[in-house]
C-alpha positions in Angstrom: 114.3 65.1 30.2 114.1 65.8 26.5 116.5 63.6 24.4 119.1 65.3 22.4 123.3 65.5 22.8 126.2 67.9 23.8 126.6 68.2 20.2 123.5 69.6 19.5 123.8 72.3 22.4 127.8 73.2 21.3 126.0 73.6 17.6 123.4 76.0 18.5 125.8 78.0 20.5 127.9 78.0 17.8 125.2 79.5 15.4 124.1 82.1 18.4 127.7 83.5 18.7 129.3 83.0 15.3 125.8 84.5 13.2 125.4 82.1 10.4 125.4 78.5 10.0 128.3 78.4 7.5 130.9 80.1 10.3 129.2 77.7 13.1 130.4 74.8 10.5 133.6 76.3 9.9 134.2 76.5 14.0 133.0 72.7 14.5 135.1 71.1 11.7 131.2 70.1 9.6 128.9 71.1 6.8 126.2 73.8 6.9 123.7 71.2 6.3 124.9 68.6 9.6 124.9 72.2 12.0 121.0 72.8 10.5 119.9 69.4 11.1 121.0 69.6 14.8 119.8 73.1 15.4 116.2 71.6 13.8 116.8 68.3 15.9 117.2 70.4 19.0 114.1 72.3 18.6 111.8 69.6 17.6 112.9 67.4 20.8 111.8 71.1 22.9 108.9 71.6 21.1 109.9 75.2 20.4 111.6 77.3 18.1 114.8 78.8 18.7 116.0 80.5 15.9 114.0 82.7 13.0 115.6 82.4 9.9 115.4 84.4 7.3 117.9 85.0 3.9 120.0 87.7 5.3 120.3 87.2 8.8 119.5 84.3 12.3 117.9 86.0 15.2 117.0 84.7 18.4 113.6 84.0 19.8 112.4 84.9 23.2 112.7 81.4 23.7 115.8 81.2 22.1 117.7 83.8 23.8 116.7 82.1 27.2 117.7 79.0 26.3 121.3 80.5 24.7 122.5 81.7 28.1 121.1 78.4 30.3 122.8 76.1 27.9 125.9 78.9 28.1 125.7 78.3 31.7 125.6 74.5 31.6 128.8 74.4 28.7 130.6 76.9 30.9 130.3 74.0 34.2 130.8 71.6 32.4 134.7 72.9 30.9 135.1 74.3 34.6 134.5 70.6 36.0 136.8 69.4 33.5 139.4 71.5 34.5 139.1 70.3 38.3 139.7 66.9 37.1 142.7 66.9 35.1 144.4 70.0 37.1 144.8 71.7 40.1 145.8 75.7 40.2 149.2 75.0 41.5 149.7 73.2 38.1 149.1 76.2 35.9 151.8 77.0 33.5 152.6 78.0 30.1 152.7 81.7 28.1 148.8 83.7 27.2 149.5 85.8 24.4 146.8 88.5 25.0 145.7 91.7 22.9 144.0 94.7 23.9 143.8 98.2 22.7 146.3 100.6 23.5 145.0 103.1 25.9 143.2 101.0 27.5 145.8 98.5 28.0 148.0 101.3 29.4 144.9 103.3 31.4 142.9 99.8 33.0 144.9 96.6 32.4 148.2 97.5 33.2 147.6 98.1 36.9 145.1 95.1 37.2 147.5 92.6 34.9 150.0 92.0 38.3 147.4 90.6 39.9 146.6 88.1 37.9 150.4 87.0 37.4 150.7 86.9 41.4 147.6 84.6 41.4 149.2 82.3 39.0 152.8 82.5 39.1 153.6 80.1 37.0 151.8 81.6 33.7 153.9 84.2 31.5 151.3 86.6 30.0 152.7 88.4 26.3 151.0 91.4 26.2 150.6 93.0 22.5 149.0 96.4 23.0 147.8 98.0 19.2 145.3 100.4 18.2 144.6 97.8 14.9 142.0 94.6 14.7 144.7 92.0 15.1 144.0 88.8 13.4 144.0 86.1 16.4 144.8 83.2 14.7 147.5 84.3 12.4 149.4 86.2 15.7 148.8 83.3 17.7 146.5 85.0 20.2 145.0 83.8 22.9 142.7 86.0 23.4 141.8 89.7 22.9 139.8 92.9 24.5 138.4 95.0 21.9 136.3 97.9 21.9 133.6 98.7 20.0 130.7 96.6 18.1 132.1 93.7 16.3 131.8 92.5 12.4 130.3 89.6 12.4 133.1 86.4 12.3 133.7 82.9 13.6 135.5 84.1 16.7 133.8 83.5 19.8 132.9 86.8 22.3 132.1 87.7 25.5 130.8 91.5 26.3 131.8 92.2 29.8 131.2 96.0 30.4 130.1 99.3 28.4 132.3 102.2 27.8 130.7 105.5 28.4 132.3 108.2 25.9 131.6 112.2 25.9 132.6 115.0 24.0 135.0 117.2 26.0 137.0 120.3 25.1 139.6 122.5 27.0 138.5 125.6 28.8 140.8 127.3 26.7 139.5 126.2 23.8 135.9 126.6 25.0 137.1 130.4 26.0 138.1 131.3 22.3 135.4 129.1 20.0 132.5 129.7 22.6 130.4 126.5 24.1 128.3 124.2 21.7 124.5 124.5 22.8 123.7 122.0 20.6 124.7 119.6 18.0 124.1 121.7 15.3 126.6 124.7 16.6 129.8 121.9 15.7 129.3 122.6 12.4 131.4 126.0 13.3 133.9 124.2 15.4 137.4 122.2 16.0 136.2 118.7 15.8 138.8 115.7 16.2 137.8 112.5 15.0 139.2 108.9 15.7 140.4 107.4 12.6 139.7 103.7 13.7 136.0 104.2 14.7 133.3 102.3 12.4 131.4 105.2 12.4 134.6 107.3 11.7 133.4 109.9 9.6 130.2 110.4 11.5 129.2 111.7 15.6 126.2 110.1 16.1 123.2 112.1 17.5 119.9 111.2 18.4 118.4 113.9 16.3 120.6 113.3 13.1 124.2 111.7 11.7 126.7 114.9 11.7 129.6 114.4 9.7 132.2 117.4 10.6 134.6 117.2 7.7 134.6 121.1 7.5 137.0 121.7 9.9 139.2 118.6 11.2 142.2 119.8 12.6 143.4 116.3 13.2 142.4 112.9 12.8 144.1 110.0 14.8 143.9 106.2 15.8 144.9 106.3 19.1 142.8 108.2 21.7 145.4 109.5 23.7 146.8 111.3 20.9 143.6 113.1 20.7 142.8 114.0 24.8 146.2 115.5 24.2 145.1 117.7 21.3 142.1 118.2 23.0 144.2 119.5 26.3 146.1 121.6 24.6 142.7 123.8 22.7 142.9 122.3 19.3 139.1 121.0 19.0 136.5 119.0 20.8 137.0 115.3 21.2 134.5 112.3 21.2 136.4 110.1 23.3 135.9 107.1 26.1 135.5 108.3 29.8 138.7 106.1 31.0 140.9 108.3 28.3 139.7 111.5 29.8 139.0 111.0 33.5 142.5 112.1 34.8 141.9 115.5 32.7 138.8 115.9 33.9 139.6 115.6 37.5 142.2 117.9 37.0 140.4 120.7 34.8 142.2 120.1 31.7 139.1 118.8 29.9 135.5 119.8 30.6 132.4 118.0 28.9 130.0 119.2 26.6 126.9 118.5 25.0 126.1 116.6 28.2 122.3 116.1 27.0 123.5 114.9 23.9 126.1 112.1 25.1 127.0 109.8 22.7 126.2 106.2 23.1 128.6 103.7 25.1 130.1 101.2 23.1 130.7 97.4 24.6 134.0 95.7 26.0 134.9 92.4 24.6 136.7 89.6 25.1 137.3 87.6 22.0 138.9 84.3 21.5 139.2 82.1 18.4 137.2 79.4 19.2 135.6 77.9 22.6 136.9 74.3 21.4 140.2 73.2 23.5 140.7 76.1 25.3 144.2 75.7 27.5 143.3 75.7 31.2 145.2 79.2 31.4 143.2 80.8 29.1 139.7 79.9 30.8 141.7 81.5 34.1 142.5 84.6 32.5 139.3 84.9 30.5 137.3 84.3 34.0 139.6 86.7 35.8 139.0 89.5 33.0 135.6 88.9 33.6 135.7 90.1 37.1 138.1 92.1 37.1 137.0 94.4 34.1 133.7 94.5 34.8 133.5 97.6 36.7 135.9 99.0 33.9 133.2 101.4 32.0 131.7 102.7 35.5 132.1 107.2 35.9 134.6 108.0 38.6 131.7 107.9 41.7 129.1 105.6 40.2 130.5 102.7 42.3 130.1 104.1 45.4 126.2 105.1 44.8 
């Protein structure tokens, strides 16, 4: 076995998640330098190279990516094993401050949450459901789902499923503006737009960037607001599948430009660091896990 520490391993999973050796510093409490020399430490005692740096950005080598989710692996059995030895489930107590967005809090985690709490009876979950990026350490959170791609930062993340999204429209709507054929025809229509997206002022296509700013009825941060809108004929909406499926089922909403679907975007969970983590919090992060995974499957894809 090649000789090098835990420290070493923690360090480089640090610089993976984190994306820059001055945030992996920051999160293990030492200098850019020390975190470098261990990274360079740990390659040299493997005989191959992990990392390829550069001035702007740290990307993974084949190698490297490998080795980032065996040593995940070994770092996630080894604060699992720890757990079994100082406590048993029945000893699980204490409040989980957790965030999430808004309609998905309401639409998926609200009817999963109960299950959890019956599982552990003893834990008291605060809930804080916001469309905003919340700060985790300044709230006090525990941890967090978010929704789309994440800025780069020291908090640690976790991407447990994809979110399918469409553009959808009512068949009233649809009746009175005619259908899209393509992405060039919503130029000439009602397009609502989510205020909160990175890539707010822009629906992404494969062909080109279309930015509809000649006719936004409304804009919005909360996606509920806008399947609303959308229900009641004011425009086509780029939305999440979980924020439309109960309109679609029912007829409310209808898809369009299904050949031209927007990408999915990821489902995080996000903590502020993976250092001493409360006992509860590995529970509820490894029961989101499961739990959520299935969150960004089509109504049906499951049962194929």
């Amino acid at each position: 076995m090649k000789e090098y520490d835990l420290v070493s391993l923690r360090s480089f999973v640090a610089v993976v998640e984190s994306g820059s050796f001055y945030n992996a510093a920051v999160q293990m409490d030492a200098s850019s330098a020390a975190v470098s020399r261990r990274i360079s430490s740990l390659e040299a005692a493997l005989g191959v190279k992990l990392l390829n740096r550069t001035t702007r950005q740290l990307d993974l080598t084949p190698a490297g990516q490998q080795y980032y989710q065996d040593v995940l692996a070994i770092l996630t059995a080894l604060e699992q094993a720890e757990d079994r030895l100082s406590v048993d489930k029945t000893q699980f107590s204490g409040v989980i401050r957790l965030g999430a967005p808004l309609s998905f809090g309401i639409n998926k985690l609200a009817p999963l949450l109960p299950a959890f709490m019956k599982q552990y009876p003893q834990v008291t979950v605060s809930l804080q459901l916001e469309d905003r990026i919340s700060d985790l350490l300044n709230d006090g959170i525990d941890l967090s789902l978010r929704i789309g791609n994440l800025q780069d930062s020291t908090l640690v993340s976790t991407q447990i499923a994809m979110m399918p999204r469409l553009y959808c429209a009512s068949p009233d709507y649809l009746a009175r503006y005619g259908v899209p054929a393509g992405p060039d025809d919503l130029q000439h229509h009602r397009c609502l737009r989510y205020s909160l997206l990175s890539t707010r002022d822009e629906w992404e296509f494969a062909e080109k960037s279309l930015t509809p700013d000649t006719c936004v009825p409304l804009a919005a941060n909360n996606g509920d607001v806008l399947r609303e809108a959308a229900i009641q004929g004011l425009g086509i909406a780029m939305l999440p599948w979980y924020i439309v499926e109960e309109a679609l089922r029912a007829g409310a909403l209808v898809p369009v430009l299904a050949q031209h679907a927007p990408p999915p975007i990821p489902l995080s969970i996000v903590r502020p660091s993976r250092q001493f983590t409360p006992v509860r919090v590995t529970a509820l992060m490894a029961w989101l896990r499961e739990a959520l995974a299935d969150a960004g499957k089509k109504e049906g894809e499951e049962k194929r």
